[in-house]
C-alpha positions in Angstrom: 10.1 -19.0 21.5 9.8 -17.2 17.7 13.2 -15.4 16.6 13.2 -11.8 16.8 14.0 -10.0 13.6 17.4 -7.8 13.6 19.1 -6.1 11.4 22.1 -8.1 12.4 19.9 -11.9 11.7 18.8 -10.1 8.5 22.6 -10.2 7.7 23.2 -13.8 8.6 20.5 -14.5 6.8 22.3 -13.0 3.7 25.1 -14.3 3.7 23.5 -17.6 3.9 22.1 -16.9 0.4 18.4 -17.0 2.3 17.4 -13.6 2.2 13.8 -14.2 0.0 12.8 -16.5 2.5 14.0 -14.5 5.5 11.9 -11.3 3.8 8.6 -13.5 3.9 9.2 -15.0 7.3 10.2 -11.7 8.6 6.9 -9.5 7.4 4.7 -12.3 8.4 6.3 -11.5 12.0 5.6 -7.9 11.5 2.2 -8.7 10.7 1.6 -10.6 14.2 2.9 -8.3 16.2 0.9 -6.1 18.7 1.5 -2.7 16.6 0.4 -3.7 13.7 -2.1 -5.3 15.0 -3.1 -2.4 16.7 -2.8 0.0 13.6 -5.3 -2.0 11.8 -7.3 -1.6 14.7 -6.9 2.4 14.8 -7.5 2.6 10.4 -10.9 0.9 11.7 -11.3 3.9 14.2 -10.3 6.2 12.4 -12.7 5.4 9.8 -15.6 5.1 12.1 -16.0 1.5 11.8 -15.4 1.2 15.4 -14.6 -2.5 16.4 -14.5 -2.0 20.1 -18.3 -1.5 21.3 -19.5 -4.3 18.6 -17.4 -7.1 19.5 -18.3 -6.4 22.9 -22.3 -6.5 22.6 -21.9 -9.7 20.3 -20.0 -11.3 23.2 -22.5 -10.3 25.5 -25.1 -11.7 23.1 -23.4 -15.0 23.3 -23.0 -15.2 26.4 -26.7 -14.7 26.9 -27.8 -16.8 24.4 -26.0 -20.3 25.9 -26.8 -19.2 29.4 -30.3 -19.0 28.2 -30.0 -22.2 25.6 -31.1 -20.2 23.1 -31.5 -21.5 19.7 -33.5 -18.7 17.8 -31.8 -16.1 16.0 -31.0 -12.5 17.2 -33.9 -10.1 17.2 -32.7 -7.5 14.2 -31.7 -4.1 15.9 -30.3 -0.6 14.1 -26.5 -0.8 13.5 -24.6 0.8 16.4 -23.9 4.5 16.7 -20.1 5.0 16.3 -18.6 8.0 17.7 -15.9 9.9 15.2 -14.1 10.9 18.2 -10.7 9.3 17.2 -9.9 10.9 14.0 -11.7 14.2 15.1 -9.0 14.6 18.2 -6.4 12.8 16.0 -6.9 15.6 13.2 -7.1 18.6 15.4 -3.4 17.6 16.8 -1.5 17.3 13.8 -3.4 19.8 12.1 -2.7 22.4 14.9 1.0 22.0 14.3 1.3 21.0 10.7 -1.7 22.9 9.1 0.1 25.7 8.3 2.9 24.1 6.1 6.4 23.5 7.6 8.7 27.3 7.6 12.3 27.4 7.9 14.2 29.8 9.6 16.8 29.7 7.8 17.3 31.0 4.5 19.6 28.0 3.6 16.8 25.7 2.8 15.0 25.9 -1.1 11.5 24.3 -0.4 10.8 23.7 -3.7 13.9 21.7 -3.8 11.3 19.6 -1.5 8.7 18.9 -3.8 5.2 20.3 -4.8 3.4 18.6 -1.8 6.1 18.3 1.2 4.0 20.3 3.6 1.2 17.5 2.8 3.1 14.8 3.2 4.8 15.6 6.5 1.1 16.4 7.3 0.0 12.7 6.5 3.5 11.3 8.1 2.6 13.3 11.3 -1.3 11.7 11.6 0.2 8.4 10.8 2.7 8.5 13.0 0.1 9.4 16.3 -2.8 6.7 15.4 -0.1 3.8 14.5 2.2 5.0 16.7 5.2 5.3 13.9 5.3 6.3 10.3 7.8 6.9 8.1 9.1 8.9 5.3 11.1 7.7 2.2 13.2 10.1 0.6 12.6 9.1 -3.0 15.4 11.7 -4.7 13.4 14.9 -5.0 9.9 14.2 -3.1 9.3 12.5 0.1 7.2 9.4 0.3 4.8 8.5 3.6 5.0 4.4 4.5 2.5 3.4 7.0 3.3 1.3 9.8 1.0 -1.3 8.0 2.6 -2.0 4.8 6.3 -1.2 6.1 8.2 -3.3 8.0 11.4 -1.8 9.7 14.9 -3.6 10.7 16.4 -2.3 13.6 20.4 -2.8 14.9 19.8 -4.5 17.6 23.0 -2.9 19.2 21.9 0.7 18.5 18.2 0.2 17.9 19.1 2.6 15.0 16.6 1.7 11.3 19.2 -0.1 8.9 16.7 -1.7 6.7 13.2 -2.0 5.7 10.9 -4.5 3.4 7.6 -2.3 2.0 4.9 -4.7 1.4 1.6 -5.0 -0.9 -1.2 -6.9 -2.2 -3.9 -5.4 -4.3 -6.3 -8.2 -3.6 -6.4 -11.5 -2.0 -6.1 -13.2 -5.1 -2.9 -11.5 -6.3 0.9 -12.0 -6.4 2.6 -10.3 -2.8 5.4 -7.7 -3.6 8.3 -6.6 -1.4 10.7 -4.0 -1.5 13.8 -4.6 0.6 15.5 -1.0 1.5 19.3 -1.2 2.1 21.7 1.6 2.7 23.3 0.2 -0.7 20.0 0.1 -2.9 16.8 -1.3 -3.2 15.5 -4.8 -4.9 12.1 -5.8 -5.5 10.5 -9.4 -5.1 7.6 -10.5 -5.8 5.9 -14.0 -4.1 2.8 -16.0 -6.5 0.0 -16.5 -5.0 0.2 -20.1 -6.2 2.6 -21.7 -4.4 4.2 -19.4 -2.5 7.1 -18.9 -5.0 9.3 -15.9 -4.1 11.6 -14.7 -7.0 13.9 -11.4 -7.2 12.0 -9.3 -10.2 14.5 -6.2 -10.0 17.8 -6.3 -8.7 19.6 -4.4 -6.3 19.6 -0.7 -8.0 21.0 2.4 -6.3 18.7 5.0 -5.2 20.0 8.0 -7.8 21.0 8.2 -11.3 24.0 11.1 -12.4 23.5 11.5 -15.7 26.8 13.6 -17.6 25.7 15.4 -20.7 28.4 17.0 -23.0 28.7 20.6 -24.4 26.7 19.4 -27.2 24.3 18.4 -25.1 24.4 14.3 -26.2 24.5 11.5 -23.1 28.4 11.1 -21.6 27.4 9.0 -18.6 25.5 7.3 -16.5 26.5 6.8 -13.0 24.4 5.5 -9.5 25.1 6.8 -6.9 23.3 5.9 -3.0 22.7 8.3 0.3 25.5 8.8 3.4 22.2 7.2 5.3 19.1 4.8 4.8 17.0 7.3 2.9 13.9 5.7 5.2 13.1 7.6 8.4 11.0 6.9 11.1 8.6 9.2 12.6 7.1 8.4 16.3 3.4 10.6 17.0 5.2 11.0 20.8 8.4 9.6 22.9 6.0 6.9 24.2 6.0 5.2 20.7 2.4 4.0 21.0 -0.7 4.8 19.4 -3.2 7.2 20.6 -5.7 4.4 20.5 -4.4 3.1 23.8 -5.5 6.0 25.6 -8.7 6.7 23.7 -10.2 3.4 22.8 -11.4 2.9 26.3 -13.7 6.2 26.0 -14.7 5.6 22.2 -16.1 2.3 23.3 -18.0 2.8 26.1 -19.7 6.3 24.3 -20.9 4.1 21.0 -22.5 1.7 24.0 -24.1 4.1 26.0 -25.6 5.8 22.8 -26.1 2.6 20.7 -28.4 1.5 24.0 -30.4 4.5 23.9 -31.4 3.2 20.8 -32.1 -0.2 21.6 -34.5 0.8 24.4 -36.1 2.8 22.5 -36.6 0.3 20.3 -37.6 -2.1 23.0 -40.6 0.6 24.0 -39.4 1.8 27.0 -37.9 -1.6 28.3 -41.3 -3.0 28.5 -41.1 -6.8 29.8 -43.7 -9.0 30.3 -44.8 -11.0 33.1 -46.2 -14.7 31.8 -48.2 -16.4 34.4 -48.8 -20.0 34.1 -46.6 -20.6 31.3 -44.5 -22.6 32.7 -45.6 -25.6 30.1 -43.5 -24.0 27.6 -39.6 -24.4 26.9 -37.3 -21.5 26.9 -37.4 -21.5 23.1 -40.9 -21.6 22.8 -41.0 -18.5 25.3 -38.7 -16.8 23.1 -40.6 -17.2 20.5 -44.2 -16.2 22.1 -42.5 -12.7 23.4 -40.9 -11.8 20.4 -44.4 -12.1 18.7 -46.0 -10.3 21.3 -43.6 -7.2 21.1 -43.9 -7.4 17.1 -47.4 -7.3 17.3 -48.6 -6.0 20.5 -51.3 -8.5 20.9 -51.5 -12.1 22.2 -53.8 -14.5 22.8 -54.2 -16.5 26.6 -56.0 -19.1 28.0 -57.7 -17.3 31.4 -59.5 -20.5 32.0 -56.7 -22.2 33.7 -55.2 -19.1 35.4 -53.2 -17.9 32.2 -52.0 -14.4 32.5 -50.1 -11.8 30.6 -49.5 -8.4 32.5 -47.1 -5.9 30.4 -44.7 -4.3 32.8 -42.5 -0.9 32.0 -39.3 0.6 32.9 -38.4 4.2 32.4 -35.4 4.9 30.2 -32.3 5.9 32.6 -31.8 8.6 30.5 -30.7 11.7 33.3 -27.6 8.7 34.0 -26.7 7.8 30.8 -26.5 11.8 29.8 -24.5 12.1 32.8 -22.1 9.6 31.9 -21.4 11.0 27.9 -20.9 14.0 29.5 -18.6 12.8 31.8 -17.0 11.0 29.0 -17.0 13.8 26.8 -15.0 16.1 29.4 -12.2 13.0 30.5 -11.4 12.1 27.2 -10.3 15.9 26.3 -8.5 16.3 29.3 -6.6 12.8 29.0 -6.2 13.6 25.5 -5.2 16.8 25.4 -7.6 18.1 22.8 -9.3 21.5 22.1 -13.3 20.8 23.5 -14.9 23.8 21.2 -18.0 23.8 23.8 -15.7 25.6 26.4 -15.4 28.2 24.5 -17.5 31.1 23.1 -17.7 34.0 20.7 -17.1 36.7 24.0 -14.4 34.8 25.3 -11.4 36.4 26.1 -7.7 36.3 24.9 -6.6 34.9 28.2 -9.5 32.2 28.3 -8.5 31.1 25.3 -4.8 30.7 25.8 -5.7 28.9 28.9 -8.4 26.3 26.9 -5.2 26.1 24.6 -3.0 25.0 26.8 -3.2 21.0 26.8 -3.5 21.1 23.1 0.1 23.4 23.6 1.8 20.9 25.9 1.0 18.1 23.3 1.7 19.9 20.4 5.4 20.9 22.1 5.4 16.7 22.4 4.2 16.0 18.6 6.8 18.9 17.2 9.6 17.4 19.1 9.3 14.5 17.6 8.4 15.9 14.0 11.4 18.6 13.7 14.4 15.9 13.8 12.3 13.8 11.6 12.7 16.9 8.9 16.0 17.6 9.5 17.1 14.0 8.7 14.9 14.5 5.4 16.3 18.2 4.8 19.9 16.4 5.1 18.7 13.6 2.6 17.7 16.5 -0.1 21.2 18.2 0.4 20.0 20.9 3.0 22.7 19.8 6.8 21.2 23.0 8.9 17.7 23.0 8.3 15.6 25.0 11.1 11.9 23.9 10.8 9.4 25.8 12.7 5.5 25.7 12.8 2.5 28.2 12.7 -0.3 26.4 15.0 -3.4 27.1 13.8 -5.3 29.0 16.5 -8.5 31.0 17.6 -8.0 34.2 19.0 -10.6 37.1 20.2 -10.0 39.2 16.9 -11.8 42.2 18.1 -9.7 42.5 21.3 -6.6 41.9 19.7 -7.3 45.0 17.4 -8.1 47.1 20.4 -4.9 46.2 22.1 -2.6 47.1 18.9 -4.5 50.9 18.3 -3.9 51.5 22.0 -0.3 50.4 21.9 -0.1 52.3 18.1 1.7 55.8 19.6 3.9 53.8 21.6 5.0 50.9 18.6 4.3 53.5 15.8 1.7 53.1 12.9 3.6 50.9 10.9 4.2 48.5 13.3 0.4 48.7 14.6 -0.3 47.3 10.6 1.9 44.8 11.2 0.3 43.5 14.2 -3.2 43.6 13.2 -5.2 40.4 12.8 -7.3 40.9 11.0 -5.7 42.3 7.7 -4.3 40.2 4.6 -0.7 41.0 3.5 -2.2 42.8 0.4 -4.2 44.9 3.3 -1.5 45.6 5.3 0.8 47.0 2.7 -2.0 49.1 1.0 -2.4 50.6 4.8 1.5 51.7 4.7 1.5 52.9 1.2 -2.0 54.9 1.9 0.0 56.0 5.6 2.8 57.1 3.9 1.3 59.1 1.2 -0.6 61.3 4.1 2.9 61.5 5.5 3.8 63.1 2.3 0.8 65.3 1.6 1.6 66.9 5.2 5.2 67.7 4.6 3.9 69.4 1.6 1.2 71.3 3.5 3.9 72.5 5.6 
């Protein structure tokens, strides 16, 4: 039985003097276990390279071919259609929560003290964290930095099950040296392993994670000094609390859609499922068949000896296409219920308010899941950047029935009053909404004057 990595072995393995070689062993653990395993598998989704549906027709094709002892090669067929379902339902969760930029509710917190791009990198922590299952965000003294679950390996108290320490990990190309970070609460140090060999050697010693640098008066260099965080500046972000990738519920559905519609195309292909019935063949071996069909559906034509009884009827098979349309359908609806997703199909341009908070409501109850996981994981990086009482909140992207909406507020206008009415109204900019006042209050003005 392998050793599980801790961050408590990751200490007896320093002060052994054998932490380079406990860095290697312990990333090439990392990169046999199931989730990183299954995060490659979810990049490949979510780059509509689906893996699923093609490993399993090449299976089936070899299955086939040694129960038939088949020795000729594969009749060529059309790559297979792959849905782009995963990063389609993947997108339209964390953009429904995160889309809109992280607001705080507090007037404690200086965003730009957060960096130019925080609201797109909590955006890209939040989709990495539901299709590997975890992401994580490095606090790098003024801007946050996203680590995927596939180049970051995280060491865990195994008392707590708190993060304590973390190696990053890259390799520009097969052929190149391998480079590690190793994150501590005291600093970082870099190593880097040749790719001849095997050699691992410390390139930058431990170094703290921020630089104070005292000027004088005068404005020339007094000091220097390092200085480290009151935490790991690493933290992990989950996609929900059952720390798992969305894969595992979807890859099921993706698979068996890009089979369903990948053997529409075959059989069309295949005119129709045509098959042939070859009497008094039976001279031939099962290679030498093979290879007398596949001519005869290239070229439609063949030649037979009628003397002896020879005989070559064509027989047909209608596409099942009524079932298999049926069954994407069927797929279609589950996978947006399971999921929880938006299906934009349900919807129309006359629906109503309250049909479309109720085709909103999955995508609600899993986007009250993703944000419980995604607010703690901002205050720990508010706290990091100096800010202890950050209040994060989130404006989900939404669509509403405009043109209802506006009735609703000019009915309710004598009872709210006009200014609030402006307020309320969808479908005006800011810029709109405070020309309205201005142009409200100057006809206040003119009547008082009348009077």
């Amino acid at each position: 039985m392998s050793t599980v990595y801790t961050f408590q072995t990751f200490q007896q393995a320093q002060f052994a003097g054998e932490q380079p070689d406990f860095i290697r062993r312990f990333v090439q653990q990392h990169c046999a276990s199931g989730p990183y395993k299954m995060a490659l598998d979810a990049d490949l989704y979510d780059a509509q390279k689906n893996p699923g549906a093609e490993r399993f027709a090449q299976t089936y094709a070899l299955m086939l071919k040694r129960l038939s002892k088949n020795t000729k090669p594969d009749t060529p067929h059309p790559d297979m259609v792959k849905s782009n379902l995963f990063r389609r339902l993947n997108k339209q969760r964390a953009t429904y929560s995160l889309g809109n930029g992280v607001v705080f509710a507090d007037d404690g917190v200086d965003k730009e003290r957060l960096g130019q791009n925080f609201d797109e990198q909590i955006q890209k922590a939040g989709y990495f964290a539901l299709i590997h299952g975890e992401s994580f965000g490095f606090w790098n003294n003024d801007h946050l930095v996203v680590f995927k679950l596939t180049e970051f390996a995280p060491l865990h108290d195994e008392k707590t099950g708190l993060l304590q320490a973390g190696v990053r990990f890259w390799r520009l190309n097969p052929d190149t040296d391998m480079h590690y970070i190793l994150y501590e609460l005291d600093g970082f140090t870099e190593y880097t392993e040749s790719r001849i060999g095997n050699v691992m050697q410390e390139t930058t010693p431990k170094q703290a994670y921020k630089s104070v640098i005292t000027t004088t008066p005068g404005g020339g260099l007094e000091s220097v000094e390092d200085e480290n965080y009151s935490a790991l500046p690493i933290v992990p972000l989950w996609g929900s609390d059952l720390h798992q990738s969305t894969l595992v519920g979807l890859k099921a559905y993706i698979d068996n859609t890009d089979l369903v519609m990948s053997g529409f195309c075959n059989d069309l292909q295949d005119c129709a499922q045509i098959y042939w019935l070859c009497e008094n063949f039976n001279g031939m071996t099962d290679d030498e068949l093979v290879e007398y069909l596949t001519k005869l559906n290239l070229y439609h034509i063949a030649g037979a000896d009628t003397s002896e009884g020879g005989k070559i009827t064509p027989y047909t098979t209608e596409i099942p296409v009524t079932a298999r349309q049926t069954l994407l359908e069927l797929l279609h609806t589950r996978v947006y219920e399971d999921f929880g997703g938006l299906d934009v199909h349900c919807v129309s341009a006359d629906s109503t308010n309250d049909h479309l908070d109720a085709a909103y409501e999955p995508l609600n109850q899993n986007a009250d899941d993703f944000e419980a996981q995604v607010k703690p994981f901002i205050r720990q990086i508010c706290a990091l950047a100096g800010f202890d009482n950050a209040m994060p909140t989130f404006n989900r992207s939404k669509i509403t029935n405009t043109a209802e909406q506006v009735e609703t507020v000019i009915s309710e206008a004598p009872i709210i009053g006009q200014d609030m009415a402006i307020d309320l109204l969808p479908n005006l900019t800011p810029e709109q909404k405070k020309k309205a006042k201005a142009a409200l209050m100057a006809e206040s003005a003119t009547r008082e004057t009348v009077v």
